[in-house]
TIVO-405672 format. One line per 2 residues: number of its first residue (from 1); their letters; for each residue z, y, x of C-alpha. Coordinates in steps of 0.1 Angstrom, whole numbers, always signed. Layout:
BEGIN
NUM) A) Z:Y:X | ...
***
This chain:
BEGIN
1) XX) +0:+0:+0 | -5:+37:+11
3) XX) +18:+62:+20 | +32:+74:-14
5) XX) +18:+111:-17 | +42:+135:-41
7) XX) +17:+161:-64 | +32:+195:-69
9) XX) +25:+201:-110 | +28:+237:-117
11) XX) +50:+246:-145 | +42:+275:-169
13) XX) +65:+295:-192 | +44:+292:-227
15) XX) +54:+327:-242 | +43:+341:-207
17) XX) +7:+323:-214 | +12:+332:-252
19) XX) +17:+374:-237 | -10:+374:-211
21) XX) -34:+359:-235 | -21:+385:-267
23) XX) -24:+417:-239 | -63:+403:-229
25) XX) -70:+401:-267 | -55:+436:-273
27) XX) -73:+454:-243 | -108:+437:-256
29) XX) -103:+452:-289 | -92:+484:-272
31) XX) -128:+482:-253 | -146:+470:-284
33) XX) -132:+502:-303 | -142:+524:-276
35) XX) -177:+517:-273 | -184:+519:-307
37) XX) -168:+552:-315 | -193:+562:-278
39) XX) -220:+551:-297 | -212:+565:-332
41) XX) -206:+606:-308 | -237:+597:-291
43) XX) -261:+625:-291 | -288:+600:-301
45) XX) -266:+591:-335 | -265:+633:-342
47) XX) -301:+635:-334 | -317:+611:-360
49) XX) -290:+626:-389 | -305:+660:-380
51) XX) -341:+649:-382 | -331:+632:-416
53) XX) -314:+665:-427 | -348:+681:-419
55) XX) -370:+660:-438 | -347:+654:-470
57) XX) -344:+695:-470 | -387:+699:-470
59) XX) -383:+677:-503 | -358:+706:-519
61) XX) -366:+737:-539 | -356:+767:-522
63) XX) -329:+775:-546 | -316:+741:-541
65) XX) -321:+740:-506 | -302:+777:-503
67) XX) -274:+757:-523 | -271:+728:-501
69) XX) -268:+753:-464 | -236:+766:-488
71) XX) -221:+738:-489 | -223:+725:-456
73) XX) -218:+759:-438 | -186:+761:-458
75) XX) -174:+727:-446 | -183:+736:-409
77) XX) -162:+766:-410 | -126:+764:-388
79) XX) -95:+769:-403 | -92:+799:-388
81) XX) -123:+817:-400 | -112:+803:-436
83) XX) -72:+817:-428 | -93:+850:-419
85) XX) -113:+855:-451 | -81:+844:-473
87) XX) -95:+808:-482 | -79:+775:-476
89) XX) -102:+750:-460 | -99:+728:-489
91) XX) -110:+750:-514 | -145:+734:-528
93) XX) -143:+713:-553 | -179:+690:-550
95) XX) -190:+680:-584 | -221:+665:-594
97) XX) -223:+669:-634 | -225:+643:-662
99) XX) -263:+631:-656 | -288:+626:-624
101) XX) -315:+652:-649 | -293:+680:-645
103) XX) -310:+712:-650 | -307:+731:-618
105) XX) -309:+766:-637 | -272:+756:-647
107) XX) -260:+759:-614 | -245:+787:-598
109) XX) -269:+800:-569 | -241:+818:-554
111) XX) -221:+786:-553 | -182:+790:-559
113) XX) -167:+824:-570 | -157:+844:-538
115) XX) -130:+858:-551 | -112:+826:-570
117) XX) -83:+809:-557 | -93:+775:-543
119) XX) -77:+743:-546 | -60:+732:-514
121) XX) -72:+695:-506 | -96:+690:-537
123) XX) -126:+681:-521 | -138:+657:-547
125) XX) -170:+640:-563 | -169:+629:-596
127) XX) -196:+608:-612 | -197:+592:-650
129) XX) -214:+577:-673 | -245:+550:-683
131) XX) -273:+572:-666 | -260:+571:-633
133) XX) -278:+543:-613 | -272:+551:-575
135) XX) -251:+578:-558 | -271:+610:-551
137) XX) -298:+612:-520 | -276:+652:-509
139) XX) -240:+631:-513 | -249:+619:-474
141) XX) -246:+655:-464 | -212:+662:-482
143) XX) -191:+642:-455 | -166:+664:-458
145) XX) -154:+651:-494 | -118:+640:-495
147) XX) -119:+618:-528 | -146:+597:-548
149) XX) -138:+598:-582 | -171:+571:-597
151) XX) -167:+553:-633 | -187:+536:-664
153) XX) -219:+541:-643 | -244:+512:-633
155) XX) -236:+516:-598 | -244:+483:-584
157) XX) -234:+488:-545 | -220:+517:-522
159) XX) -245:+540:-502 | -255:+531:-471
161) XX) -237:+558:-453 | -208:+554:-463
163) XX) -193:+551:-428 | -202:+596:-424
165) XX) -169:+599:-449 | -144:+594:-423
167) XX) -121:+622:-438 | -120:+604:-471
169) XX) -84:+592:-487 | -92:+585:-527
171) XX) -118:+558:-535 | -116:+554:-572
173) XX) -145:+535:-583 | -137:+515:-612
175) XX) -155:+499:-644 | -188:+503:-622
177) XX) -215:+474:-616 | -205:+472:-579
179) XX) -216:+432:-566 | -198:+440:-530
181) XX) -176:+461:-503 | -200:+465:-473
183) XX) -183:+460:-442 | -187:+497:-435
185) XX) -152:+505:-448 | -139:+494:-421
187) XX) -148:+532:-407 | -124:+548:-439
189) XX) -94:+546:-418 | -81:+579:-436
191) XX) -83:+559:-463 | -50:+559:-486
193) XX) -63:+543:-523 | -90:+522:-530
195) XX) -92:+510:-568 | -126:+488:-571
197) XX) -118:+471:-603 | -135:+459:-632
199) XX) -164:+453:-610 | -187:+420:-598
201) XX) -169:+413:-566 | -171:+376:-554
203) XX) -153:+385:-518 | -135:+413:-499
205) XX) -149:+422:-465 | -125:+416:-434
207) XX) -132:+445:-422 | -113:+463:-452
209) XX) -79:+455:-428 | -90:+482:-402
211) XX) -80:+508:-427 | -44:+505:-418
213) XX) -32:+535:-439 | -41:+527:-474
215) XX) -8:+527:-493 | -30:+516:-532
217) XX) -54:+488:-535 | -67:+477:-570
219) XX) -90:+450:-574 | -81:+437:-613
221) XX) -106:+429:-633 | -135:+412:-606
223) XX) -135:+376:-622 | -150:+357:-593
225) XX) -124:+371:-569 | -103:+341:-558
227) XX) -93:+349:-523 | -84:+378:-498
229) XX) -93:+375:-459 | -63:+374:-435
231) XX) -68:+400:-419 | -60:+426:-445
233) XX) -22:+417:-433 | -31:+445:-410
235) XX) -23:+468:-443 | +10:+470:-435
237) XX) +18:+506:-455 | +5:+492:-483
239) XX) +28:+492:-514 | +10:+488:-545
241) XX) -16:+459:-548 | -30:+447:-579
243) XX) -54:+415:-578 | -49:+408:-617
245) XX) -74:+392:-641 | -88:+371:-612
247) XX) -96:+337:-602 | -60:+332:-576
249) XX) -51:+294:-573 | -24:+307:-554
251) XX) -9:+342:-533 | -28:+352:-508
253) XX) -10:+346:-478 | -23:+379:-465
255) XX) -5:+397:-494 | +32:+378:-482
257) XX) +28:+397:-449 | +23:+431:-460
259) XX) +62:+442:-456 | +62:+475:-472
261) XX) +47:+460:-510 | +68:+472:-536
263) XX) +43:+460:-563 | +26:+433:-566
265) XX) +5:+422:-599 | -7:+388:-599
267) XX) -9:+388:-635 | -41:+366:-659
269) XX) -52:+343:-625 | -50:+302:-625
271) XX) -10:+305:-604 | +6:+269:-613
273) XX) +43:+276:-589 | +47:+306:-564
275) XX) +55:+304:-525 | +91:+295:-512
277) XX) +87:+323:-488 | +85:+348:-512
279) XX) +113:+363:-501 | +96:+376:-467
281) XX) +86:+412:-497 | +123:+424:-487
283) XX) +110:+458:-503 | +98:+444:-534
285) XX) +105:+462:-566 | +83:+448:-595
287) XX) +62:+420:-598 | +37:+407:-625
289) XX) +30:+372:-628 | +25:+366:-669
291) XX) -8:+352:-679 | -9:+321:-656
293) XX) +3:+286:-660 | +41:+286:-637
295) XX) +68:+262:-649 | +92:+273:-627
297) XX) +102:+303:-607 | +114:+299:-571
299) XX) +148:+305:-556 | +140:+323:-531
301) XX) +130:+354:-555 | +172:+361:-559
303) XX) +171:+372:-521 | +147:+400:-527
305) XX) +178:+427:-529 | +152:+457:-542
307) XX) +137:+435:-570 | +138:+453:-601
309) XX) +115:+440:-625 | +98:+405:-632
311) XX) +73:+398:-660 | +62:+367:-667
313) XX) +48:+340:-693 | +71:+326:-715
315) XX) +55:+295:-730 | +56:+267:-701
317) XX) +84:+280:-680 | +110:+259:-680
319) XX) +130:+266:-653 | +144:+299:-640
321) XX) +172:+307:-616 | +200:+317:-636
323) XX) +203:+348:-611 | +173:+368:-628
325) XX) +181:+365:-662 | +223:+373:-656
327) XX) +216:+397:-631 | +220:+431:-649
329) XX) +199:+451:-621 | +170:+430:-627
331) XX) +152:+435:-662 | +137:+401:-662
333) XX) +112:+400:-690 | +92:+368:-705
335) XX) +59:+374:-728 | +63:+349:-752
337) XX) +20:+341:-762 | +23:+316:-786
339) XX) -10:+297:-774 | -6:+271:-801
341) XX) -7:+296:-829 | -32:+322:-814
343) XX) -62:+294:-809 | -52:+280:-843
345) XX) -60:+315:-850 | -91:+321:-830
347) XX) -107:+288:-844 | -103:+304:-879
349) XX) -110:+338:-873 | -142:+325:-851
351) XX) -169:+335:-873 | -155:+370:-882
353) XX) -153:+378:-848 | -191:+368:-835
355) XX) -204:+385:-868 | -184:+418:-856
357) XX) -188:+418:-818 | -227:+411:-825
359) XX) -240:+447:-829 | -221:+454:-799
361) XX) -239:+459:-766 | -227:+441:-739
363) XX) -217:+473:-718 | -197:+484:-747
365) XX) -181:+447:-751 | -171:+444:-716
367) XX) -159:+483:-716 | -137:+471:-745
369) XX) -124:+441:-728 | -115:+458:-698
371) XX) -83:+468:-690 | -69:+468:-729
373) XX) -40:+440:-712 | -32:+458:-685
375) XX) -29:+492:-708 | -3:+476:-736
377) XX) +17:+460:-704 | +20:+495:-681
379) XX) +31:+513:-717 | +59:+485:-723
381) XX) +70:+484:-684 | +75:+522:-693
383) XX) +96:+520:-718 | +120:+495:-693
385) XX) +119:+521:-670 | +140:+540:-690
387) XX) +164:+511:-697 | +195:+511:-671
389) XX) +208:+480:-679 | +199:+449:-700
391) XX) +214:+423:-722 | +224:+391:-708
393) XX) +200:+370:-727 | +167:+370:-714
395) XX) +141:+393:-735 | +120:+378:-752
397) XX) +87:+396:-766 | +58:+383:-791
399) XX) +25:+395:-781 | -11:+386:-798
401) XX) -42:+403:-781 | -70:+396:-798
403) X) -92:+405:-768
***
């Protein structure tokens, strides 16, 4: 036999690997970031918008075009020159009218009164109604609007440029036609509410978890929606997020991470139980889980210490910790909806209903569907608001939406 040889094995502390790997990670992102904000302050980027400015403006009257250098010269303007002349720098208020046929005699040539006392912050767009089919061509040049304000219009995607509005905070853009979120929103990282429902969304784009300081997100009402990409745990101001009247099998794990949610509404999806880590929402104030098909609520709900409010369906629950129904801090409230008795009632009523919802179009129908629920729940939840304490029985409420 040979001369026994001894191998020196290196030993490695894991976490150390685990840090070294996290800090590599980190910096490449770090790069990543960089070069694309290079590219997007690139003179070549500035260039083409120009040129496009150029050409859209030869397709203008000269009234309108005279309009449009208003606007943007007003938005270019410092604070000082508006401190100067006695005008906040959020003083225009962007509005686009009730129709794309407009007259353009309407306007005011002049643009805003000179002498009226401007809005601080307002700088809004506000769309509505059936005729509306896209967003306007001169919207690209308004980047300087601060809210989106789009509803009840046949909008069936965002424009493609919507990366230019990186001052916006308010996207409100419900009861639209809207099939997806492009992966541009990634760019809104001013961003503070986004409501997109009662749309067509099938899917939420990753990219959504870049804007790290929206505090609102609404997304009831979409249908196909059945899951949420992990990375919007990123969203971690985030305190409101409603993902009602959905497809959910289950929470999104994403949503258990965001540690500053004091409202969550789950309510209308396909839930059968909730997560035993529920309890990692230490801020937790309300939550809306009624409308789904839970037998039991979890234990680890009586650690939340900021829970206020619970909702939930009545019919098939049949097991509760005794903690949220005794605990007078919590108004724990059960929706009783007799299913037996309303499709009893729906068979007979059947006919009656077709012959009434028939001359109906469908954009009426849906508009009538959506959003009823969720109206008669937030007026209730209202009146509990008021409420300081309740009685020890849990309390029980009848409800039949004929919907």
């Amino acid at each position: 036999m040979g001369v026994e040889r001894k191998l020196d094995a290196p030993v490695y502390d894991l976490s150390m690997v685990r840090g070294l790997w996290e800090g590599r990670v980190k910096k490449y992102k770090q790069r990543q970031r960089r070069e694309q904000e290079r590219i997007e302050k690139s003179a070549l980027a500035r260039i083409d918008q120009e040129w496009q400015y150029r050409i859209y403006c030869k397709t203008l009257k000269s009234t309108e075009r005279e309009f449009l250098h208003r606007h943007l010269r007003r938005s270019q303007l410092s604070d000082k020159q508006f401190h100067d002349s006695g005008h906040s720098p959020g003083g225009v208020i962007a509005e686009t009218g009730t129709g794309p046929d407009q007259d353009q005699d309407h306007r005011d040539p002049e643009g805003p009164n000179p002498h009226e006392e401007p809005d601080p912050g307002k700088l809004s767009l506000r769309m509505e109604g059936q005729q509306w089919t896209d967003f306007p061509r001169e919207l690209q040049w308004m980047t300087y609007l601060k809210e989106w304000h789009v509803s009840r219009t046949r909008i069936q995607k965002l424009p493609d440029y919507l990366a230019l509005f990186t001052q916006l905070t308010v996207m409100d853009v419900p009861k639209n036609a809207i099939a997806e979120l492009p992966p541009e929103i990634g760019k809104l990282t001013e961003l503070r509410e986004l409501n997109v429902s009662y749309n067509q969304l099938s899917k939420v784009p990753p990219e959504l978890g870049n804007c790290e300081k929206l505090e609102k997100l609404e997304l009831a009402g979409n249908r196909s929606l059945s899951e949420l990409p992990f990375e919007l745990r990123n969203l971690q101001l985030l305190t409101h997020l409603d993902i009602a009247e959905n497809r959910f099998m289950s929470i999104p794990i994403c949503a258990l991470r965001m540690s500053s949610l004091q409202l969550l509404d789950l309510s209308n999806n396909c839930l059968t139980d909730l997560p035993q880590d529920m309890d990692r929402l230490e801020q937790l104030v309300t939550l809306f889980v009624h409308k789904n098909q839970l037998t039991y609520l979890p234990m680890c709900l009586t650690n939340i210490s900021t829970l206020k409010m619970i909702i939930v369906s009545g019919d098939e629950l049949t097991c509760t910790p005794t903690k949220l129904c005794s605990n007078p801090e919590i108004k724990f409230v059960r929706l009783c909806d007799n299913a037996l008795k309303k499709k009893k009632k729906e068979e007979k009523k059947k006919k009656e209903k077709t012959r009434k919802w028939r001359w109906r179009t469908p954009e009426e129908q849906q508009e009538v569907k959506d959003g009823r629920e969720k109206e008669f729940i937030e007026a209730y939840v209202n009146t509990l608001k008021d409420r300081d304490t309740v009685p020890y029985s849990t309390t029980t409420v009848s409800i039949s939406c004929q919907l």
